[in-house]
N, C-alpha and C positions, 0 to 999 in steps of 0.2 A: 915136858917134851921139848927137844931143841928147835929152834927153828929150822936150823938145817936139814931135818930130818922129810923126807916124801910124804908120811902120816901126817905130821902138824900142817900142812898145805892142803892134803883132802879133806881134811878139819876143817879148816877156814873155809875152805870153796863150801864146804856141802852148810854150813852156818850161813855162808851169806846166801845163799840161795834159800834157806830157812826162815831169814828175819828181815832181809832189804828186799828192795822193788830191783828183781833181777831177771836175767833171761826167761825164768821158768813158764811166764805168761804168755812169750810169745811161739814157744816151742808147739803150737797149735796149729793145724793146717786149716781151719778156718780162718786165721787172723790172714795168711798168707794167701788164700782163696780169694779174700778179699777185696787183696791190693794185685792180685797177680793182673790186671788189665792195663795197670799204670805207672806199674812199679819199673824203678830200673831203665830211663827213657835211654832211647840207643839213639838219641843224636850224635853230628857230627864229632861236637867237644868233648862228650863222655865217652865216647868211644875211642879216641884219641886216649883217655887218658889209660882206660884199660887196657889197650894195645903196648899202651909203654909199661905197663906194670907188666903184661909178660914178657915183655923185650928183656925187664931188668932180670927176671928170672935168666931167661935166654941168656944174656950177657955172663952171668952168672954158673952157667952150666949147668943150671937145674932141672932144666926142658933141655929137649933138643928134638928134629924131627924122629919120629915114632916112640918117644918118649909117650910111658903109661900112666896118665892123669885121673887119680879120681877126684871129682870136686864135689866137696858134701856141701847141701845149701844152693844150688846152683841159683835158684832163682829162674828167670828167664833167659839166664846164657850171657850173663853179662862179661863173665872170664871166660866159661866154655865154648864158646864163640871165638874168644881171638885165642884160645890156645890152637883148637881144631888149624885153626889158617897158620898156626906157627908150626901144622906138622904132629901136633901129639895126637896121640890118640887117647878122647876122652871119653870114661865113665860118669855122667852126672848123676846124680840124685837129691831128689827135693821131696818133703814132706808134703806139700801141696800138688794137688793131680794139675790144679790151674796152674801151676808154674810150668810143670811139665808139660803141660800141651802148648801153653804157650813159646816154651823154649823149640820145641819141636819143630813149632810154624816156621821159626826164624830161621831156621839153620838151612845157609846157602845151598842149593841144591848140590856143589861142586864139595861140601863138607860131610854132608849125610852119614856117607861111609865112615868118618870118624870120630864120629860121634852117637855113642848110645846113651837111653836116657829109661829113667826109671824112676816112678815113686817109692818110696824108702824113709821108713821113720827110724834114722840113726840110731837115735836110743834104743832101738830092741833089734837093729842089726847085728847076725852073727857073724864076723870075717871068715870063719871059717866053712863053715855051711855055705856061706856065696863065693867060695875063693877068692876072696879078699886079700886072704894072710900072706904079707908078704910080696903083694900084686904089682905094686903102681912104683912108678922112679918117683912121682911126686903126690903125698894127699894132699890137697888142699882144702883147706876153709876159712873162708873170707865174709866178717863180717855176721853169719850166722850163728842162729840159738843154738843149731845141732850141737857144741858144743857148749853142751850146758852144766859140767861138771866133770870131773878126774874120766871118770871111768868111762866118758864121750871122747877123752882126750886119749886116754890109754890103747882105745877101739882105732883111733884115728892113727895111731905108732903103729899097730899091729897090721897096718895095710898097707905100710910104706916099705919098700926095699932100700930107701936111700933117703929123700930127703920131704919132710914135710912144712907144711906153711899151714898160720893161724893169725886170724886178725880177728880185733873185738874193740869192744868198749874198752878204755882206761880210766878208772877214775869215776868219776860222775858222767852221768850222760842224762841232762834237762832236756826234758818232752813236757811242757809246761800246761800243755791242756791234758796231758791224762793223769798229772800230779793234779788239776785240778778237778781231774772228776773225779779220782780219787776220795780225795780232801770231800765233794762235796756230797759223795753217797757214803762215804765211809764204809768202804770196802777193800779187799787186798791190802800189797804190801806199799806204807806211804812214803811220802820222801822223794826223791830221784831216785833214778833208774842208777846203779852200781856197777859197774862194769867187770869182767873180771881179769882183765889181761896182768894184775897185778899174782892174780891166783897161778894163770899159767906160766908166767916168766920164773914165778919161785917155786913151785911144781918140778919146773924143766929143771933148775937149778941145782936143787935137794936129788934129782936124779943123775947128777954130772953133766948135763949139755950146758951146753953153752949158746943160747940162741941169737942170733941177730937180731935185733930190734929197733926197731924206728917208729917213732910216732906222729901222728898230724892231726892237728886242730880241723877243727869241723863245724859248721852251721849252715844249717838251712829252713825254711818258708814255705810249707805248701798251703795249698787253699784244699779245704775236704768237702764233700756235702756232708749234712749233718746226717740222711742216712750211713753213706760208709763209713763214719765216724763212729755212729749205732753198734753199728755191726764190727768195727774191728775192735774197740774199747770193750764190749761188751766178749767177746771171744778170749780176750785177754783177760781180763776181772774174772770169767770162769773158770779160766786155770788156775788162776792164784789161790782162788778161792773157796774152788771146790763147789761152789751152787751154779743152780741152770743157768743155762747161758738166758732164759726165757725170762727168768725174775731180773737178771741184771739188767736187761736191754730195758725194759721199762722208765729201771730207775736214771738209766743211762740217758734219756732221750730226753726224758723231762726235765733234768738239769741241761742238756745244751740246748734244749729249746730257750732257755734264759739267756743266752750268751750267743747263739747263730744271726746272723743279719741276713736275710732273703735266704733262708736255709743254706748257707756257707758258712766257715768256720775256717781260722787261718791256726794252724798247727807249728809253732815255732819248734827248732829242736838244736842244741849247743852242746858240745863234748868234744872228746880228745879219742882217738882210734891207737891203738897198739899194734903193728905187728910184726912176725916172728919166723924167722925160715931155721934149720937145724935140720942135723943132718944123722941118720940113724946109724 
């Protein structure tokens, strides 16, 4: 089969999602339950940077005010937040109810009206049954599992009238403490985490678009407790791997009880991000 061809690209995607340490673990709203209390800080500097990520849209013609946004993955509002203040009007949706409430809290009481918000497990949303099809000037998904293979990406086209956007992993993406709990319970898929923004640039490609594309290097440091650590390692190992989340947490706890210092644990993580605006 050619490479060129749209088939040989759902191949690969649905392979690597089969045999590497891929999105598939994290497409869980417990993992995302988890972190929804910490995730995503809305200081000064980070907000700053997101405000300019919709500027560049804006600049771009992508948005404008009353421009119709859906952003799958929202999180805590980390875009749906400066798009509302640039005028759009947004639909979120996040697979975790804690992101959703927490997005809810934040939103300026002067945005309220434009913005709605909704839990929604992408993978088994119908565009059509939600009026989706065809809805929004722009879908967005940034950085999110929801797109965790073709047919998340396919759902994602069919809700755009115009133009959509998609950011992910490229390449590797080192998470060195859960490659080592991996490693030390032997469970899931081992290795580094795979990215797949290589799947959807030659996806789009095999189908005639032509995507914009930019990439940026990435690293960061947090400090965990070894509880949340528990708990979001253990959420993730379940998916992969199909057993209770009840048996892995055990085995989870008692190997970072070897490696925590006053029950902390520093979580390193290194990679490269891809992403992708095109126009339908």
């Amino acid at each position: 089969m050619s490479i060129f061809t749209e088939q040989f690209w759902v191949d690969q995607w649905n392979d690597l999602n089969a045999t590497k340490s891929s999105q598939s673990g994290w497409a869980n709203p417990a993992v995302w339950n988890s972190m929804a209390e910490s995730y995503g800080s809305k200081d000064e500097k980070r907000m700053a940077s997101l405000r300019n990520d919709v500027k560049k849209l804006q600049d771009q013609g992508i948005i404008f005010p009353g421009a119709k946004v859906l952003d799958i993955g929202c999180g805590p509002g980390s875009h749906g937040i400066p798009f509302a203040e640039a005028g759009c009007i947004v639909t979120a949706i996040d697979i975790s109810d804690k992101m959703i409430e927490r997005f809810e809290s934040e939103i300026p009481a002067d945005l309220k009206a434009n913005v709605s918000c909704r839990v929604c497990n992408w993978h088994d949303m119908d565009p059509d049954a939600e009026g989706f099809t065809g809805a929004f000037d722009l879908v967005f998904a940034n950085m999110t599992p929801a797109i965790g293979g073709a047919e998340d990406l396919m759902r994602l086209m069919k809700c755009s009238k115009s133009w959509c956007h998609w950011a992910g992993w490229a390449g590797e993406r080192r998470d060195y403490l859960m490659e080592d709990i991996r490693s030390a319970i032997d469970i899931g898929h081992k290795g580094a985490f795979e990215g797949n923004a290589l799947y959807v640039f030659n996806l789009l490609f095999s189908m005639g678009y032509l995507p914009q594309v930019q990439f940026t290097e990435r690293g960061f440091t947090n400090e965990v407790t070894l509880e949340k650590m528990v708990e979001q390692a253990s959420a993730i190992l379940a998916s992969e791997s199909g057993k209770p989340v009840e048996e892995i947490a055990g085995q989870v706890k008692s190997y970072l009880e070897t490696v925590a210092v006053d029950g902390m644990l520093i979580r390193k993580n290194k990679g490269c991000s891809g992403a992708m605006q095109w126009k339908i």
